[in-house]
C-alpha positions in Angstrom: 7.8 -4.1 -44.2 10.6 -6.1 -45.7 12.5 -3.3 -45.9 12.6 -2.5 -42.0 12.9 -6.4 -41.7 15.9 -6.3 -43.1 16.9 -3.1 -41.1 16.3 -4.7 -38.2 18.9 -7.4 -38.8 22.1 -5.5 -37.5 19.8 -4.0 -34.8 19.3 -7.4 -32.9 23.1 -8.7 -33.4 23.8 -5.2 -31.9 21.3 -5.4 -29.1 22.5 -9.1 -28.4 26.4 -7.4 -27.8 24.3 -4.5 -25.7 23.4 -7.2 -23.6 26.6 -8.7 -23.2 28.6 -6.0 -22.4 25.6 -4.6 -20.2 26.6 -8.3 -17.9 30.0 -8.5 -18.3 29.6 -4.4 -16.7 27.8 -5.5 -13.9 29.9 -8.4 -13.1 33.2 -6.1 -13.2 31.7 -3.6 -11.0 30.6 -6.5 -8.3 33.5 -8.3 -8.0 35.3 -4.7 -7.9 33.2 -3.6 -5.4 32.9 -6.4 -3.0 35.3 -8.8 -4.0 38.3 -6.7 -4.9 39.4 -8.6 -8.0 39.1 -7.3 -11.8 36.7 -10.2 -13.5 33.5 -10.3 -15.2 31.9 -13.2 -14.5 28.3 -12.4 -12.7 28.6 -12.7 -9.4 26.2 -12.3 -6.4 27.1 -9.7 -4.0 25.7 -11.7 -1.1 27.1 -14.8 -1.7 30.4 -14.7 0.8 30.5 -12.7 3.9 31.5 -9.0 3.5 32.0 -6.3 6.5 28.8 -4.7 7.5 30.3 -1.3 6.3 30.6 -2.9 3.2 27.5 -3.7 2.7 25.8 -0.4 4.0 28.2 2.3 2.0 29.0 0.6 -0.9 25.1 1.0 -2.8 24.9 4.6 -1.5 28.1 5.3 -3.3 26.7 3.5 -6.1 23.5 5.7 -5.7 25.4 9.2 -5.5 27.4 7.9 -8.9 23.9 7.2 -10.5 22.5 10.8 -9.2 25.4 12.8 -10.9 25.8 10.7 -14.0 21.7 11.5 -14.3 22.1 15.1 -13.4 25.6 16.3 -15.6 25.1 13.6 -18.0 21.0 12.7 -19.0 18.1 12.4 -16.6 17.2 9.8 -19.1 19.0 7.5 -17.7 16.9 7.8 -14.0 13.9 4.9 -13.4 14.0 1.4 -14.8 14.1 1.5 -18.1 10.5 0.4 -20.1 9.0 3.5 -19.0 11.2 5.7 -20.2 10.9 3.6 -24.0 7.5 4.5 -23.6 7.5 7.7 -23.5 10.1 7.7 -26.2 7.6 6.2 -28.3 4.8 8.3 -27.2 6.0 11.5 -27.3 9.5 12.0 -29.2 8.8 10.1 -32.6 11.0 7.5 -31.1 13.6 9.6 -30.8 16.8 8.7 -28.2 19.5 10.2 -27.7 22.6 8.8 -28.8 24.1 9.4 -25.4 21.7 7.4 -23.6 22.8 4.7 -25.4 26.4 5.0 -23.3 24.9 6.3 -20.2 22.5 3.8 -19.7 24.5 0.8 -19.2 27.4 2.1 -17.5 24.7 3.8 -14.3 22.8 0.5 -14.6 26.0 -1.4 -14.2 27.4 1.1 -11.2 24.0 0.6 -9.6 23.6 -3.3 -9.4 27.2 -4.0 -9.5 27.2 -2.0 -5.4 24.5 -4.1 -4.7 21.0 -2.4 -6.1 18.1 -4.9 -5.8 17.5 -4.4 -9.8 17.4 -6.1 -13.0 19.4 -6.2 -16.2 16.7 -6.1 -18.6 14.8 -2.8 -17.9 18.4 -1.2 -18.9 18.8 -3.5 -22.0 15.6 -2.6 -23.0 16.1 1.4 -23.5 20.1 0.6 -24.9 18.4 -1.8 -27.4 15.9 0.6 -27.9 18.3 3.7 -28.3 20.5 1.4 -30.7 17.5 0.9 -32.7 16.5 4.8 -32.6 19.7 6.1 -33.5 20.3 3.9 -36.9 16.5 4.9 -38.0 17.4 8.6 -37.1 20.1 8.8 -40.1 17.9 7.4 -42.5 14.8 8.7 -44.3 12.1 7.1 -42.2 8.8 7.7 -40.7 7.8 8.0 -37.3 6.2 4.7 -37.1 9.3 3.5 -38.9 11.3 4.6 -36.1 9.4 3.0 -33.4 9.9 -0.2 -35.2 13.2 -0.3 -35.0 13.3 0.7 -31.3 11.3 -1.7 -30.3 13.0 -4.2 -32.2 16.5 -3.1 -30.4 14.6 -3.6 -26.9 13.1 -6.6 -27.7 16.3 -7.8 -28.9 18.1 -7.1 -25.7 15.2 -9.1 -23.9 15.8 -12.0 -26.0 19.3 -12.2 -25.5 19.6 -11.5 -21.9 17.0 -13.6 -20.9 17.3 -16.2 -24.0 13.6 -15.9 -24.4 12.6 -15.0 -28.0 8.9 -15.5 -27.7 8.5 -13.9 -24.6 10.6 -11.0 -25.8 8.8 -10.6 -28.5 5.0 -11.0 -26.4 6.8 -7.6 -24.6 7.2 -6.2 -27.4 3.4 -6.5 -28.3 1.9 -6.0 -24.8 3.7 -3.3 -23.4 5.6 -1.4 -26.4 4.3 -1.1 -29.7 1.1 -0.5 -29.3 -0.1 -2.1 -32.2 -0.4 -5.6 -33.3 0.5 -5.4 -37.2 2.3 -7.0 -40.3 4.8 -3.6 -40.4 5.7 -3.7 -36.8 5.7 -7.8 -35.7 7.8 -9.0 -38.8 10.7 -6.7 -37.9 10.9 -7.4 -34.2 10.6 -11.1 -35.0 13.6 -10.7 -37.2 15.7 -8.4 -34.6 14.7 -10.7 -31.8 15.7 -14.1 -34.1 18.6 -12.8 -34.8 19.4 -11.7 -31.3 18.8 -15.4 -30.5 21.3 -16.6 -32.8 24.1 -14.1 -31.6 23.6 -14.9 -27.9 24.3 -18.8 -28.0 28.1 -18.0 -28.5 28.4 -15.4 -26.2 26.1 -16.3 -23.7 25.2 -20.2 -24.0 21.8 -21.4 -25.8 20.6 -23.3 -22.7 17.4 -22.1 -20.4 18.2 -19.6 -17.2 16.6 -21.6 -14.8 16.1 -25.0 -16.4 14.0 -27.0 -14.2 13.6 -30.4 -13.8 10.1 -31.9 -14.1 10.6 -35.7 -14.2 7.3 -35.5 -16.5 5.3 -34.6 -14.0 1.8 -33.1 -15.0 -0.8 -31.1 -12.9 -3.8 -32.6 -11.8 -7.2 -31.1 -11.3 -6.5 -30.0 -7.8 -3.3 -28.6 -8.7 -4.9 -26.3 -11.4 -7.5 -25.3 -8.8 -4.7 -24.4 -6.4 -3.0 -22.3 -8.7 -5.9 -19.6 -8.4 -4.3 -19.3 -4.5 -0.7 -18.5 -6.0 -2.5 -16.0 -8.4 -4.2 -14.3 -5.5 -1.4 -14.0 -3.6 0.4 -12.5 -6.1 -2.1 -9.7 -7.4 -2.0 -8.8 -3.5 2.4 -8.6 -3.7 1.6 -7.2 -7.2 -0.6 -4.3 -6.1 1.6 -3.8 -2.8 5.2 -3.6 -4.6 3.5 -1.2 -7.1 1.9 1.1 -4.1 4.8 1.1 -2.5 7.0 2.2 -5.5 4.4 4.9 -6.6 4.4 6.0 -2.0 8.0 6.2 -2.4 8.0 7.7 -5.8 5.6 10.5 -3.4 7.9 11.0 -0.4 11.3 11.2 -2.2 9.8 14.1 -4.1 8.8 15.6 -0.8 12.3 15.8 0.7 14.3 19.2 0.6 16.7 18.0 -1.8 17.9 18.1 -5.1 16.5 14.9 -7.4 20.7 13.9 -7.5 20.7 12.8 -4.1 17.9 10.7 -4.1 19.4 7.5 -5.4 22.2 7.9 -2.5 19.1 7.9 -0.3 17.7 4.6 -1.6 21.0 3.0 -1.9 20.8 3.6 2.0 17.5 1.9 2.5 19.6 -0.9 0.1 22.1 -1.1 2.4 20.0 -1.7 5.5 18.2 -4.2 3.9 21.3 -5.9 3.0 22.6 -5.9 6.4 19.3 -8.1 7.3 19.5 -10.5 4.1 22.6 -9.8 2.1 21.0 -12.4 -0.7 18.7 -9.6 -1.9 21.3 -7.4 -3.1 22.2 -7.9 -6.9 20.4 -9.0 -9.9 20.0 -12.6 -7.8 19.9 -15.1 -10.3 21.5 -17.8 -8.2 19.0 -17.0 -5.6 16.0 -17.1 -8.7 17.7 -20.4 -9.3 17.4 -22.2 -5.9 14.0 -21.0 -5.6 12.6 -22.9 -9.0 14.6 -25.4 -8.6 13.4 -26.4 -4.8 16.6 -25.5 -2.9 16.3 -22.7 -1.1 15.6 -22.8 2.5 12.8 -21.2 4.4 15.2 -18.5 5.6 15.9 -17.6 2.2 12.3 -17.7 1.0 10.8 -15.3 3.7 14.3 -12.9 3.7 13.7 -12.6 0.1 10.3 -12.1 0.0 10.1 -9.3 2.4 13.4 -7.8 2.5 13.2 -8.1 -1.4 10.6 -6.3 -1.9 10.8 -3.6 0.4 14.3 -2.3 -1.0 13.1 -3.1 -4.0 10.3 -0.7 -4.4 11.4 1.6 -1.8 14.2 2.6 -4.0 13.3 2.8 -7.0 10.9 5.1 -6.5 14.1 7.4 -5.7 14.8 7.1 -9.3 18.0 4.9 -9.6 18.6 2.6 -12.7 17.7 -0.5 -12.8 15.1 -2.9 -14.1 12.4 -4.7 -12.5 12.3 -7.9 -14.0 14.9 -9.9 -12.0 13.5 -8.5 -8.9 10.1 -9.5 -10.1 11.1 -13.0 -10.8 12.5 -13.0 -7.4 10.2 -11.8 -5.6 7.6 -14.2 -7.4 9.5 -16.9 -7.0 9.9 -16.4 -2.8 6.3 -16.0 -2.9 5.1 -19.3 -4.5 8.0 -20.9 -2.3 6.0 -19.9 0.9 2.6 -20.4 -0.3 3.7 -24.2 -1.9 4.9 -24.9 2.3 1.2 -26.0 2.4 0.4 -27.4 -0.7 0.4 -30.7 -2.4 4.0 -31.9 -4.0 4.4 -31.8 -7.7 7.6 -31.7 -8.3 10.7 -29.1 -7.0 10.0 -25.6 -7.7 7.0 -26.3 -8.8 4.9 -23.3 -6.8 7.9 -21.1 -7.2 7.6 -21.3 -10.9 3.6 -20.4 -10.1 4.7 -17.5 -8.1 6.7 -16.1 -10.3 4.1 -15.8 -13.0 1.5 -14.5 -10.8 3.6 -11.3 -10.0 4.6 -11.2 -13.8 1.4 -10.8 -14.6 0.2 -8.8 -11.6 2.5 -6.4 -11.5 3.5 -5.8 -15.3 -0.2 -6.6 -16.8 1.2 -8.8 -19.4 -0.4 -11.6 -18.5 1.1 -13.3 -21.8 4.5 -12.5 -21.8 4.2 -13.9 -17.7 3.3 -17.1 -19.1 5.6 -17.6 -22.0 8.7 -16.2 -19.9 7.9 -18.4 -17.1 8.1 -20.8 -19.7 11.3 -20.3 -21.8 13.4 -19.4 -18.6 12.6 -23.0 -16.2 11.6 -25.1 -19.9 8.7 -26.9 -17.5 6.4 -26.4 -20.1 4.1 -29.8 -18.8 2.7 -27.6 -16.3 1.3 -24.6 -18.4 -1.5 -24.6 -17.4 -1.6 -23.9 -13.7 1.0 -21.2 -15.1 -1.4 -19.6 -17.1 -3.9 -19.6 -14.6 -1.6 -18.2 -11.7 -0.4 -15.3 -14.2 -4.5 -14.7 -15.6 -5.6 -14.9 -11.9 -3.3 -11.9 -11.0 -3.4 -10.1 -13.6 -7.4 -10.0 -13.2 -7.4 -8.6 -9.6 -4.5 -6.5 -10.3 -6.7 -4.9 -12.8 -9.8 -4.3 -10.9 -8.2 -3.0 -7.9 -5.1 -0.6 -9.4 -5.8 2.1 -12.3 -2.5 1.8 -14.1 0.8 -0.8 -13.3 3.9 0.2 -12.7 5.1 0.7 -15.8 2.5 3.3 -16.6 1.4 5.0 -13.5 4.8 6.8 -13.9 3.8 7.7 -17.7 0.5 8.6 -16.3 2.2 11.3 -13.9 3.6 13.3 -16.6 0.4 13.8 -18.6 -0.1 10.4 -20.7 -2.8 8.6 -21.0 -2.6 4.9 -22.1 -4.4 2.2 -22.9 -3.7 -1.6 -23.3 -7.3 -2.7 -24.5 -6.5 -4.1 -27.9 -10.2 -3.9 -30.0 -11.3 -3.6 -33.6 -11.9 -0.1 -34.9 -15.8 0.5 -35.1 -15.1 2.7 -38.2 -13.4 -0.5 -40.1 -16.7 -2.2 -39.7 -19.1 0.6 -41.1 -18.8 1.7 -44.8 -19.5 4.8 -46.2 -22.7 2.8 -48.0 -24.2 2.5 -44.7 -23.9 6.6 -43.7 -24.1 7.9 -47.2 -26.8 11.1 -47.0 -28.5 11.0 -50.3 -31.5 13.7 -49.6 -31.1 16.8 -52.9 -29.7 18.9 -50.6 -26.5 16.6 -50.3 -26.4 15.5 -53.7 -25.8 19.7 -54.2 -23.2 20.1 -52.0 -21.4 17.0 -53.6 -22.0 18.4 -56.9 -20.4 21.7 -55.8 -17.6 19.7 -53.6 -14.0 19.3 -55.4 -10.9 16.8 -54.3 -11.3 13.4 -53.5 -14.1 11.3 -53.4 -15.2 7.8 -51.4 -16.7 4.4 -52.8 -19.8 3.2 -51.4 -17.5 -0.3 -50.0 -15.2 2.1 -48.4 -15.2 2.0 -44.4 -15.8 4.9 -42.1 -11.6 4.6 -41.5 -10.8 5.6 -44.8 -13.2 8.4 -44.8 -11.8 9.9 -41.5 -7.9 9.6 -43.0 -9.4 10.5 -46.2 -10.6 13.8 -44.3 -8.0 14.3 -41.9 -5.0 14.7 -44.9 -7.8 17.1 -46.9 -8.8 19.3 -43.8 -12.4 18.3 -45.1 -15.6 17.5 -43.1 -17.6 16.5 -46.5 -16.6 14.0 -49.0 -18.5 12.9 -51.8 -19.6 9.4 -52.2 -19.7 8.1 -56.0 -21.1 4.2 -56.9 -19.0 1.8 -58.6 -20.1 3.0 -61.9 -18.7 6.5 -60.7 -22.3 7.9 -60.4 -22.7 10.6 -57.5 -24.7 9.3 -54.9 -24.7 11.8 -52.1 -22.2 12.5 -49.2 -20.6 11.6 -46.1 -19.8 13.8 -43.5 -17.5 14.2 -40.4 -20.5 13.8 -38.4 -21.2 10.5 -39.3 -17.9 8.6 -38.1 -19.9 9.1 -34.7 -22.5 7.1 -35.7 -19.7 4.0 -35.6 -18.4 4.9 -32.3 -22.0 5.3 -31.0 -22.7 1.3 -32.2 -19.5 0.2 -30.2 -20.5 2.3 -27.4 -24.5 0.7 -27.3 -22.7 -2.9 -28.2 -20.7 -2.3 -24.2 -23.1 -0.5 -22.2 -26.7 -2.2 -23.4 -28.1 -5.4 -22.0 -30.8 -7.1 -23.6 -32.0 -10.4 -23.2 -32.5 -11.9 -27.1 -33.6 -14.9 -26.1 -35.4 -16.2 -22.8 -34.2 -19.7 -21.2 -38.2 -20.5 -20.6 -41.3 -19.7 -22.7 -43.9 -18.1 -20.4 -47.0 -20.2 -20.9 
């Protein structure tokens, strides 16, 4: 652990500078594209008036750059990012390719800079992450070893663009690493720290959004209200991710070559800009007004449904781009229009709301909902109708879609996942309570050679224990190294079977009133 902690050092300074080029990219390519002038500040695209043709051509040229860089230079590079870490993880060893590493940014950068409806941090995420991969593919390292230090590159690039260490680090947990351990957390702590540090020089130290609460608290009302905003964001969670997966479906219907595609849903950009130019871009300044109270009605309903439908409609043609931003857009337009009706707390109050809700509905990281929410507006008073907006969501979300959007796509190539994090039923039975001590298995352990178990070992190190042997019998010896008998594959069932009977059997142990 200490070790790949100290590896994973140079990893988040580099995956801060990834995120700073990665912006500094997308604001030269905006201001080339629509503004004419070489700069890098991060501009939006809809923020003066541009000619209609402007607007329409210039994200299908960005989408036809995207489609050959993808199809001459990596297909990697196509979707939004996380997935595509993910799969990485799953089924390479961790393993990116260097090239990604180049590619990734610069079609990310073409894409939002002509006006794509996407994020930064979905791009980040798989530089970071191929940053990460590529130092722990020239040294000796494991597997496991690997994934560390991708994560901790992705995770890195979260914290810096967003400058939300804890909630980077939460993303890490729920969504990439699959694990919750000493080995694996340390690192990414370290990486994303690190990453923290770097970005206050280049990038400023202060919150995104910061909001002003004046101290204002929820009340009980308040609280109760924010179940509404979590409703209505599980329904824009499940739609958006429908309609992604429906478009996903009907792009892969079309005559065409996979290329084109993202010239196709730079079209459907392009109409959508012509209706509300201010949902083209990464859109923080439009994020911005929403939290803070000053957008306009206009604003609030143009974003929320012109937002969303370019949004999902094109990525599912398999352009490059994240889907944070878009998210927190999105989110934030909702709570906007919901809060018309509800009680005043403070500015931006239901905004903030709504963008947890569809944090948590539409990424299932309830969690990393909250603790963003928080870290980006700093209106950490009101927590807890945060939390309940971003629980709410995430609950019907569940219940009513099999997978999210960032793993019905994994899903689709032949992955299963899970997120249920639960104790191991073989780390709470020990080979004491399996042991087979009957003559005839005290004869086959005499006759047995290689390693042997303790009576106090679990049922886990008996299956590794087998596993590296190719064995399905072990002997078991007491503490004074006596034979006692054996265990056998067989028998690691007899754990799973408890955990199974513990979630399928009801029983009532105790009755509320004694029968007479």
């Amino acid at each position: 652990m200490p070790v790949i902690a100290l590896l994973a050092v140079p990893v988040g300074a580099l995956g801060a500078l990834a995120a700073w080029v990665l912006l500094k990219l997308i604001g030269l390519v905006t201001n080339l594209c629509f503004y004419g002038r070489v700069s890098t500040q991060l501009v939006a695209p809809g923020a003066a008036a541009h000619p209609w043709w402007q607007i329409l051509l210039l994200p299908i040229v960005g989408g036809l750059i995207v489609g050959l860089m993808a199809r001459f230079g990596s297909e990697k590079i196509r979707g939004h990012g996380m997935p595509e870490a993910i799969e990485s993880i799953l089924t390479r060893g961790s393993i990116v390719e260097p090239k990604v590493a180049v590619l990734k940014p610069i079609s990310s950068a073409i894409s939002i800079g002509t006006g794509g409806p996407f994020g930064a941090e979905g791009p980040i995420i798989m530089t970071g992450g191929a940053i990460g991969s590529i130092l722990a593919q020239h040294l000796h390292l494991t597997a496991d070893e690997r994934k560390v230090l991708l994560v901790s590159g992705s995770a890195a690039g979260m914290a810096a663009t967003f400058n939300s260490p804890l909630a980077a680090i939460l993303l890490a947990v729920e969504l990439l690493l699959f694990e919750w351990r000493p080995r694996s957390f340390v690192p990414v702590c370290a990486a994303v720290a690190v990453a923290t540090v770097v970005r206050a020089p280049i990038l400023g130290s202060g919150p995104i959004f910061p909001v002003v609460t004046g101290g204002a608290h929820a009340s009980a009302l308040v609280d109760a209200l924010a179940v509404t905003i979590g409703v209505c964001g599980a329904v824009v969670a499940v739609g958006a991710t429908w309609l992604v997966y429906r478009a996903e479906d009907a792009f892969a219907r079309l005559p065409l070559h996979w290329m084109w595609w993202p010239a196709i849903g730079g079209l459907i950009i392009g109409v959508g800009g012509l209706v509300e130019p201010q949902a083209l871009g990464v859109g923080y300044n439009v994020i911005d007004d929403l939290l803070t109270g000053h957008a306009t009605v206009n604003l609030i309903v143009g974003i929320l449904v012109v937002k969303t439908l370019i949004w999902s409609l094109s990525l599912g043609s398999g352009t490059s781009g994240g889907v944070l931003a878009p998210i927190f857009m999105i989110g934030g337009a909702l709570g906007a229009a919901v809060g018309l009706g509800m009680p005043d707390v403070f500015p931006g109050f239901w905004a903030i709301l709504g963008l947890a809700a569809v944090v948590g509905g539409v990424m299932r990281s309830p969690l990393t909902g909250v603790v963003f929410t928080m870290e980006l507006t700093q209106a950490w008073s009101v927590v807890l109708p945060v939390m309940i907006a971003s629980v709410t969501a995430y609950a019907i979300s569940v219940m009513v879609l099999r997978r999210s959007v960032l793993t019905e796509k994994i899903a689709r190539r032949g992955l299963h996942l899970t997120r249920d994090y639960t104790t191991d039923p073989l780390e709470t039975f020990f080979c004491a309570d399996v042991v087979h001590r009957d003559p005839d298995s005290l004869r086959l352990a005499r006759a047995a050679s290689g390693p042997t178990l303790g009576m106090r070992d679990t049922l886990r190190h008996a299956a590794y224990l087998m596993a590296d042997n190719d064995v399905e019998t072990v002997p078991v010896v007491a503490d004074d190294g006596e034979l006692v008998g054996v265990v056998r594959l067989s028998d690691l069932l007899i754990a799973r079977r408890h955990d199974l009977n513990e979630a399928t059997e009801r029983e009532r142990p105790r009755r509320l009133f004694i029968r007479p």
